[in-house]
C-alpha distance (Angstrom), angle and dihedral (degrees) to the residues before:
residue distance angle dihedral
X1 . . .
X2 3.58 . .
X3 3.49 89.3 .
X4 3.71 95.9 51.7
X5 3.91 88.0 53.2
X6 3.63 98.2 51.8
X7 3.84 93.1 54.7
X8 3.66 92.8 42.4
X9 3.77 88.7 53.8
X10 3.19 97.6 38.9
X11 3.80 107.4 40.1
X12 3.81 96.9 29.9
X13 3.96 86.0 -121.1
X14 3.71 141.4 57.9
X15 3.56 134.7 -162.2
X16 3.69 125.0 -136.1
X17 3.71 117.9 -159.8
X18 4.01 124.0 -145.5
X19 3.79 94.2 -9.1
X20 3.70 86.9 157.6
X21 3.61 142.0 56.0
X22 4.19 116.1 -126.0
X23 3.71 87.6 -124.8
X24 3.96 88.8 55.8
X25 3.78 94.8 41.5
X26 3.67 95.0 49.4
X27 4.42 86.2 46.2
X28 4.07 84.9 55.6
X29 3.02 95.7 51.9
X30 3.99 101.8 49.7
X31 3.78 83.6 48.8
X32 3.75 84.1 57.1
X33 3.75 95.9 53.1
X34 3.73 86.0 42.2
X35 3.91 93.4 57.0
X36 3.87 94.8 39.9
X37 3.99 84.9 73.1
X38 3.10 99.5 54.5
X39 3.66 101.6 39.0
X40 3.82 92.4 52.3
X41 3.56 87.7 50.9
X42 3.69 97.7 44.1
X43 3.64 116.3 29.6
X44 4.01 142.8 28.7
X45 3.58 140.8 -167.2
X46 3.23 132.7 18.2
X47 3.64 83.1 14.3
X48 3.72 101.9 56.8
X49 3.91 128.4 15.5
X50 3.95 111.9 -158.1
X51 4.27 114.2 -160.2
X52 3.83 115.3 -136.4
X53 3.29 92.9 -86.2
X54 4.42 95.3 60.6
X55 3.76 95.4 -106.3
X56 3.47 126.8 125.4
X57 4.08 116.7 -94.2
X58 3.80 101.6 172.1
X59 4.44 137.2 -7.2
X60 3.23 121.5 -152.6
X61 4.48 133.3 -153.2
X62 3.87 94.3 5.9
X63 3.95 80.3 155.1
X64 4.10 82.4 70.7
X65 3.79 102.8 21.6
X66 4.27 93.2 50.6
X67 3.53 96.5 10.0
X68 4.29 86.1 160.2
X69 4.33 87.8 51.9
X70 3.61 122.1 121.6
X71 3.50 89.6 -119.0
X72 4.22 83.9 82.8
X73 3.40 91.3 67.8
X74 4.03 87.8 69.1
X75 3.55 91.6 60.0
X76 4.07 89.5 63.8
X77 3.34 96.4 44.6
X78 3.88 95.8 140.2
X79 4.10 95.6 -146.5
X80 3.85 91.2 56.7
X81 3.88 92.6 40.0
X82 3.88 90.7 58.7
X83 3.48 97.5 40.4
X84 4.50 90.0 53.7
X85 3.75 86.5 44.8
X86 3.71 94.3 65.7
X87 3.94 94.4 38.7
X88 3.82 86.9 48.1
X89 3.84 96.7 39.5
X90 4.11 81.9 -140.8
X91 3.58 150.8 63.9
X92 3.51 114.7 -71.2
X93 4.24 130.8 -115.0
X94 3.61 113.5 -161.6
X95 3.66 112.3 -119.4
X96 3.98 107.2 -178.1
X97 3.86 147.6 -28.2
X98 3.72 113.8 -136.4
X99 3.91 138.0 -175.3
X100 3.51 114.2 -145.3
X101 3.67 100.8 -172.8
X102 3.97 107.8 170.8
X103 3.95 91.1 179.3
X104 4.05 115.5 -152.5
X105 3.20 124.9 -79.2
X106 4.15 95.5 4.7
X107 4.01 98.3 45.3
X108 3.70 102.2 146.5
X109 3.99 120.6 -137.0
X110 4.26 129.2 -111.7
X111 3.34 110.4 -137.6
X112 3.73 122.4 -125.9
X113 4.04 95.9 -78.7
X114 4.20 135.2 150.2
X115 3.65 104.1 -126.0
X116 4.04 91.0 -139.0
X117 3.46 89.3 62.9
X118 4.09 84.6 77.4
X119 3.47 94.1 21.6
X120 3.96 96.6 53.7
X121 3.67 102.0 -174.7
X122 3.58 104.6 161.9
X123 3.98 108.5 -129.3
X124 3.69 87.5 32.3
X125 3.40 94.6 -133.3
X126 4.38 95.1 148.1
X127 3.05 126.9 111.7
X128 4.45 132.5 -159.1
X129 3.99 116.4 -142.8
X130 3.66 113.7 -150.2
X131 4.12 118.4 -157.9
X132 3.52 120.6 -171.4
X133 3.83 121.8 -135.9
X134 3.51 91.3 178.2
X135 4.11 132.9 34.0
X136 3.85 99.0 -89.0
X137 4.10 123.9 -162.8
X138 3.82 137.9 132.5
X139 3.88 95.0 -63.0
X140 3.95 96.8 62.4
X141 3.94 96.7 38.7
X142 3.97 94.6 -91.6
X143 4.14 115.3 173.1
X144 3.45 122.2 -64.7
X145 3.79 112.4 -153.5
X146 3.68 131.6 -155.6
X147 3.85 96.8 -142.5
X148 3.77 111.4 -135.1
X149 3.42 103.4 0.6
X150 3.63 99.6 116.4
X151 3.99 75.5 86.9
X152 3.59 90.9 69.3
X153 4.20 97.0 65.9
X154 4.08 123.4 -138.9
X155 3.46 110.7 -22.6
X156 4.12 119.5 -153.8
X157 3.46 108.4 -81.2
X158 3.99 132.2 -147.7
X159 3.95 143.9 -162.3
X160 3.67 103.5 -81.3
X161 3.51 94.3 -168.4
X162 4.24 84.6 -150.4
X163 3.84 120.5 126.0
X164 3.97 105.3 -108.4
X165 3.34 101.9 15.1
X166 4.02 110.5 64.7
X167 4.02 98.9 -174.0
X168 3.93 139.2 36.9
X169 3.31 143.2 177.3
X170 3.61 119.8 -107.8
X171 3.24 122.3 -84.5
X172 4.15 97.9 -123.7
X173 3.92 92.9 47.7
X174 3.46 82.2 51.3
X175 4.05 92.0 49.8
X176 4.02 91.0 49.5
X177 3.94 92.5 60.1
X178 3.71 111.0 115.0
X179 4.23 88.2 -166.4
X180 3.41 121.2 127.7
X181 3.94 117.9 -108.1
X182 3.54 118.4 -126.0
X183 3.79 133.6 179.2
X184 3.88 116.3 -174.9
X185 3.85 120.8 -134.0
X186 4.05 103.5 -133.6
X187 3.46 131.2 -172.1
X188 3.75 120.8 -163.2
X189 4.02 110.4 -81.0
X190 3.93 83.1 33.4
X191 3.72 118.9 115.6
X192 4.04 145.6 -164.0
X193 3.81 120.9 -142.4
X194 3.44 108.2 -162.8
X195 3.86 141.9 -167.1
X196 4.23 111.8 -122.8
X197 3.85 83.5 -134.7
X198 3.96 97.9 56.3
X199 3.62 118.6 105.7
X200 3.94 115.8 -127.0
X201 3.65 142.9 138.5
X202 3.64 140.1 146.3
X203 3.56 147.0 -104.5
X204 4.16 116.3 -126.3
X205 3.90 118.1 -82.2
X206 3.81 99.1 -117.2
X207 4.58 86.6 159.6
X208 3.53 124.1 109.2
X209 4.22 83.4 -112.0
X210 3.38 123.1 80.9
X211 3.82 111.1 -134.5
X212 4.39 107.0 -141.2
X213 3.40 123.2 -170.0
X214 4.24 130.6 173.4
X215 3.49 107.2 -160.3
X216 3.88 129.3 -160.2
X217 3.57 123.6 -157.1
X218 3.66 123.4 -161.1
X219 4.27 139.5 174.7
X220 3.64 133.9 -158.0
X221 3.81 104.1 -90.1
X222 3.73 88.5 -126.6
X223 3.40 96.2 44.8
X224 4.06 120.5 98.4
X225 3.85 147.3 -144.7
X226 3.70 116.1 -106.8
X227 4.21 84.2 -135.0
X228 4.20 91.2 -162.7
X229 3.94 97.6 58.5
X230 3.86 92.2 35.3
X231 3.94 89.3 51.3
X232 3.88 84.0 45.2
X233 4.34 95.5 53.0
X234 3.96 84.4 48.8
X235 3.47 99.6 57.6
X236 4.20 88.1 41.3
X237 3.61 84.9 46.9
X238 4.31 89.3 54.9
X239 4.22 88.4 49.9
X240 4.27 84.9 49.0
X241 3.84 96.9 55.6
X242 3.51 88.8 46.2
X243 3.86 87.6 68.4
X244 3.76 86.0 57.3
């Protein structure tokens, strides 16, 4: 545990080796493929994102949409729980549960983005969990991390203009960034803990291997919204999917 702490603190990010069992991994993801029906028949943006091609890139609030789904059971996964209690020196709320699908060959790319910047819990203390379905790396678009620079705080964000991810930073702050650049090698059952304040995106999945993730957002129960700034990304987010 200590361990685990001192890279999450330190790095911003921590990887979590064989989390999950094959059996569970390959039940996630049928309940993926399951949901994907339904939600391209159902529901659009910001719920869904669709690539060129029709498939499903990202799904957003499955906690609200499929609150009975399979995918719950993630969010108790005892393992995970302890380890976010001890980074978030609380108990934990459940924020979201996400697919990140990045298909082959048409994945689309995240922009370099903080996720508290949407999020905007004040103290930041919230954390995503990212849980590969697939082996991720560099050649099928698999996170690129900005090691350490949770430290930095909440950069200025822009429109990104990008399906799924609403805001960036800009491109020249990103540029001027001494951090290191780091891109996890996952196998399925593995799983990323990050900090809401790390910088990370991706690049486009242009493999032959699509590249799933479910991800699983959670705050510090004690923790709360700053209302004003969250009220302010929603109304930005409106004016983004009307570039759609």
């Amino acid at each position: 545990m200590k361990k685990i702490l001192n890279d999450f603190n330190r790095k911003g990010f921590v990887v979590l080796k064989n989390i999950f069992s094959k059996s569970e991994i390959k039940k996630f993801d049928d309940e993926t493929l399951r949901l994907e029906n339904v939600l391209k028949a159902k529901y659009k943006p910001p719920y869904i994102n669709l690539t060129k091609e029709g498939k499903l890139n990202t799904a957003h609030n499955l906690n609200k949409i499929f609150p009975k789904s399979s995918l719950m059971t993630i969010s108790k996964n005892k393992k995970i729980n302890n380890i976010v209690k001890k980074i978030l020196k609380d108990d934990l709320e459940l924020r979201n549960i996400e697919i990140f699908a990045k298909p082959k060959i048409s994945g689309m790319r995240a922009p370099f983005h903080q996720d508290n910047y949407f999020w905007c819990v004040k103290d930041s203390k919230a954390v995503n969990i990212w849980i590969s379905i697939n082996k991720a790396d560099k050649k099928n678009g698999g996170i690129i991390y900005l090691e350490g620079s949770h430290e930095l705080g909440i950069l200025k964000h822009i429109r990104s203009k990008t399906k799924g991810t609403s805001l960036r930073i800009k491109d020249s702050i990103i540029k001027n960034l001494k951090f290191k650049r780091v891109t996890p090698i996952l196998n399925p059952g593995d799983c990323i803990i990050h900090d809401c304040a790390v910088i990370h995106g991706s690049k486009k999945n242009l493999s032959n291997k699509s590249r799933k993730g479910i991800v699983i957002s959670f705050k510090a129960k004690k923790s709360k919204y700053d209302n004003t700034r969250l009220n302010h990304y929603r109304k930005n987010l409106k004016k983004s999917l009307q570039n759609y």
